[in-house]
C-alpha positions in Angstrom: -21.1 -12.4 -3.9 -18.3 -12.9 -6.2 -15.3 -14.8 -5.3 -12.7 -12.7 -7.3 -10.2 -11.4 -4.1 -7.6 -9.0 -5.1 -4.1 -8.5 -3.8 -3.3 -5.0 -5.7 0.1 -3.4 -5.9 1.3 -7.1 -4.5 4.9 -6.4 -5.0 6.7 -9.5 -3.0 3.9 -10.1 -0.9 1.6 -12.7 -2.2 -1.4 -14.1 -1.0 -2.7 -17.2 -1.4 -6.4 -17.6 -3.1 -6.1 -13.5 -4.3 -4.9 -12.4 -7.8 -1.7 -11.0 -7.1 -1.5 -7.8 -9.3 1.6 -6.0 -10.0 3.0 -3.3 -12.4 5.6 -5.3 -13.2 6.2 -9.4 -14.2 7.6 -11.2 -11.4 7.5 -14.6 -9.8 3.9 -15.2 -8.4 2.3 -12.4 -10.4 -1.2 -13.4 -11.6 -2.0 -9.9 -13.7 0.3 -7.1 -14.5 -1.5 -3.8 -14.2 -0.5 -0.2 -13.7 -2.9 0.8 -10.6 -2.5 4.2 -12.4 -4.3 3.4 -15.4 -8.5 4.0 -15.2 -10.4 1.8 -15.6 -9.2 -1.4 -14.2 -9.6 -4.7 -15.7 -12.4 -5.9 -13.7 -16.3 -5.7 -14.0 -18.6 -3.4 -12.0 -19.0 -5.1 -8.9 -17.3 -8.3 -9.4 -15.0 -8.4 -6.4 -15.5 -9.6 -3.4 -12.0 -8.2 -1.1 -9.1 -6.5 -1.7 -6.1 -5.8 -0.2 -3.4 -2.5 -0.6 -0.5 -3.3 1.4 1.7 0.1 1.2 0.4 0.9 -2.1 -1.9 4.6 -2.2 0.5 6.4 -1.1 2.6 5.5 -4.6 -0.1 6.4 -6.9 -1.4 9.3 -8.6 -4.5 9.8 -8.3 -5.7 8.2 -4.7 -8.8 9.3 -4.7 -9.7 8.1 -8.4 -8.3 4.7 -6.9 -10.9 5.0 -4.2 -13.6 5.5 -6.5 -12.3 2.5 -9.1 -12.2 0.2 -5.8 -15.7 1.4 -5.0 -16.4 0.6 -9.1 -14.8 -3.0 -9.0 -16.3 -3.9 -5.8 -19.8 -6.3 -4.9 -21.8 -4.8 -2.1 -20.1 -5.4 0.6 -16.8 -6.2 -0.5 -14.4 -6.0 2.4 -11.7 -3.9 1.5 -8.3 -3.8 3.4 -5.5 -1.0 2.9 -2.6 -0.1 4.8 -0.5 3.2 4.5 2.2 5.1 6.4 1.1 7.2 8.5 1.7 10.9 8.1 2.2 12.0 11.0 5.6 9.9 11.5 6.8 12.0 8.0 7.4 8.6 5.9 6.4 10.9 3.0 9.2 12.9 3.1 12.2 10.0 3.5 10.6 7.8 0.7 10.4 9.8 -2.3 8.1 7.6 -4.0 5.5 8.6 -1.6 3.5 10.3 -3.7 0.3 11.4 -1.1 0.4 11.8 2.9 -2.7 10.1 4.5 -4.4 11.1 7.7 -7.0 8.1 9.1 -9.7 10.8 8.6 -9.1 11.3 4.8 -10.7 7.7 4.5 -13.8 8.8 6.7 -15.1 11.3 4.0 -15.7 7.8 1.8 -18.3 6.9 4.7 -21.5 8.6 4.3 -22.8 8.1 7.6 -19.6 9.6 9.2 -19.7 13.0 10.3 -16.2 13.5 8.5 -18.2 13.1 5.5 -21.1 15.3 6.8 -18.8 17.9 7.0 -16.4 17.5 4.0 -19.9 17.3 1.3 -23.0 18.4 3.4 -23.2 21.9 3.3 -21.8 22.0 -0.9 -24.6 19.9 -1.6 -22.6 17.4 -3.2 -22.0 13.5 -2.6 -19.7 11.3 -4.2 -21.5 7.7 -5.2 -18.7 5.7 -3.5 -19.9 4.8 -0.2 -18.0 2.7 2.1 -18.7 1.5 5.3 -15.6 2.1 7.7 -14.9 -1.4 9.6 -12.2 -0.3 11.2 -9.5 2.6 11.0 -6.5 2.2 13.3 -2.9 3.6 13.8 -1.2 0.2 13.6 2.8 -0.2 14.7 4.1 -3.0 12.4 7.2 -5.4 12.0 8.8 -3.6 15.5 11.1 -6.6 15.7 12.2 -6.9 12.5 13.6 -3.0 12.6 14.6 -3.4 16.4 18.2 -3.5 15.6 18.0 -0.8 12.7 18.5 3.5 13.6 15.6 4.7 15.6 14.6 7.0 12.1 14.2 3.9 10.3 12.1 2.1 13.4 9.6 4.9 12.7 8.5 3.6 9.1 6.7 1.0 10.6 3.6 3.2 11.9 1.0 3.1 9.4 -3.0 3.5 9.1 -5.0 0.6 8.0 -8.2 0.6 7.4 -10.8 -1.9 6.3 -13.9 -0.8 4.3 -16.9 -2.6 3.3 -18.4 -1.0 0.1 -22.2 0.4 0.3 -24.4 0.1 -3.0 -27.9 0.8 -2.7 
């Protein structure tokens, strides 16, 4: 499997041994990319993980990202991405939030999930992308950090993350 990891929409956040990609130059930026511009600058199946750390929910198109991950990615790449989570209404007090997520809207990417069954089954249609769901979790992150901030604020930190191994056969 390829070796190429990728930490997309990095922002301040880098991680050592990825390519830090951002939409803008910065210190520790690796490759500037708009996430919102198809296709991405990588081969078919040349990458091995990737990481979206509060990212989806700024983009356009998220499930065109979806399939461009799915594109980009070697069989069984892990990917790893973590969003707020919807039902705490981070959508609404961040106005750059561009989609709201529920953990179920990644299980229709997961062919064997009945999510998917449902959602494509009965239309006869199938997307290609196929992912293998790893894990999908509610997640409560950086609690101390907002301890001493407003009790609206404290609830940012709930978010889905999800990890996903892509399926080509």
């Amino acid at each position: 499997m390829s070796e190429i990891r990728l930490n997309l929409g990095c922002g301040k956040t880098k991680l050592k041994g990825f390519v830090n990609v951002d939409c803008e130059k910065g210190a520790g930026i690796d490759k500037v990319w708009d996430l919102n511009t198809f296709p991405y600058p990588w081969e078919e199946g040349s990458v091995s993980e990737i990481v979206m750390d509060n990212v989806l929910e700024h983009l356009d198109k998220p499930k065109r990202v979806i399939e461009e991950l799915w594109r980009i990615s070697a069989d069984g790449a892990r990917i790893r991405i973590m969003i707020p989570w919807h039902k705490k209404m981070t959508t609404l007090w961040v106005p750059e939030h561009k989609t709201e997520f529920a953990p179920e809207w990644f299980r229709t990417f997961d062919h064997r999930d009945e999510w998917h069954v449902s959602a494509y089954g009965r239309h006869g249609y199938s997307p290609k992308e196929n992912f293998r769901i790893v894990s999908l979790r509610r997640t409560r992150r950086g609690e101390r950090i907002f301890r001493k901030m407003p009790m609206v604020t404290r609830m940012l930190i709930y978010e889905i993350e999800v990890v996903m191994e892509a399926v080509k056969d």
